[in-house]
N, C-alpha and C positions, 0 to 999 in steps of 0.2 A: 537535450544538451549534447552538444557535440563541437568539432574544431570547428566548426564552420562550413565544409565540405557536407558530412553525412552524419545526421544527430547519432548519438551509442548506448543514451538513455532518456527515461520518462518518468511518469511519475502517476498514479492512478489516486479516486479519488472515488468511493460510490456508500449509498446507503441502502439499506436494505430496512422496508417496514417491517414493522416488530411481529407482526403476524405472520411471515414466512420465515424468523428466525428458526434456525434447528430442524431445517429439511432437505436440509445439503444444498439449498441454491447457491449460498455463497460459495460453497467447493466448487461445484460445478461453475460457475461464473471462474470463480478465480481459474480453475485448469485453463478454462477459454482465453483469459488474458492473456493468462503464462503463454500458448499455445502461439496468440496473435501476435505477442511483441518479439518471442525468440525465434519462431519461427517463420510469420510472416517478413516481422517490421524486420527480423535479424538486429534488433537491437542488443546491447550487451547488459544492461543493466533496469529494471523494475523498481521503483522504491513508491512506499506511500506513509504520508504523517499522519499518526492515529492519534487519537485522545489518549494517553496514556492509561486512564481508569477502563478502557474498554477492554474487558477481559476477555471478549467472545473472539474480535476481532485480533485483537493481539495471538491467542492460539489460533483463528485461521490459518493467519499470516505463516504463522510457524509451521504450521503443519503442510503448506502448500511449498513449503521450502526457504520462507524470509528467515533471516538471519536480523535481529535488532542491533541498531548501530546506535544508539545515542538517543538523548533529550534535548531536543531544540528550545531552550527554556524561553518563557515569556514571548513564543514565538506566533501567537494570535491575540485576540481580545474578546472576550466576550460576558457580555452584559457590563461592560466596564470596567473590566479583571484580565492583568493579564493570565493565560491560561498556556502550558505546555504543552509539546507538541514530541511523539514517538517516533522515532522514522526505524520503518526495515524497510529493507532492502533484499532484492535476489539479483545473483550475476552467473550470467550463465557462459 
């Protein structure tokens, strides 16, 4: 997202199988993102929409620096319900 000129944010989006939960890939992955957008992409802003019930990820998020902004309500569907959607956010 950006003026139009030079995007200033993005948005991530990844899953990790259950098997390699709780081995630090996901910190490791995340510093690499954080690493990629602010310092390569020079973007100003990171955000991604979690499940709100995912506890793991939601403390990732926190602990890598997201800040939670809000509940995007009814803002997917699934299995024919709508379901809500968590957004954090980091700005660097």
């Amino acid at each position: 997202y950006g003026n139009g000129k030079r995007p200033h944010s993005c948005q991530f989006h990844g899953i990790l199988d259950k098997k390699f939960h709780r081995l630090g890939i996901g910190t490791a992955v995340g510093k690499l993102i954080l690493s990629f957008v602010f310092e390569d992409l020079k973007l100003f802003r990171l955000e991604g929409w979690l499940d709100p019930n995912n506890k793991a990820m939601i403390h990732l998020g926190k602990n890598l620096g997201f800040k939670v902004e809000g509940t995007l309500r009814g803002r997917k569907m699934v299995n024919g319900k709508p379901q809500n959607e968590l957004v954090l956010a980091i700005i660097r």
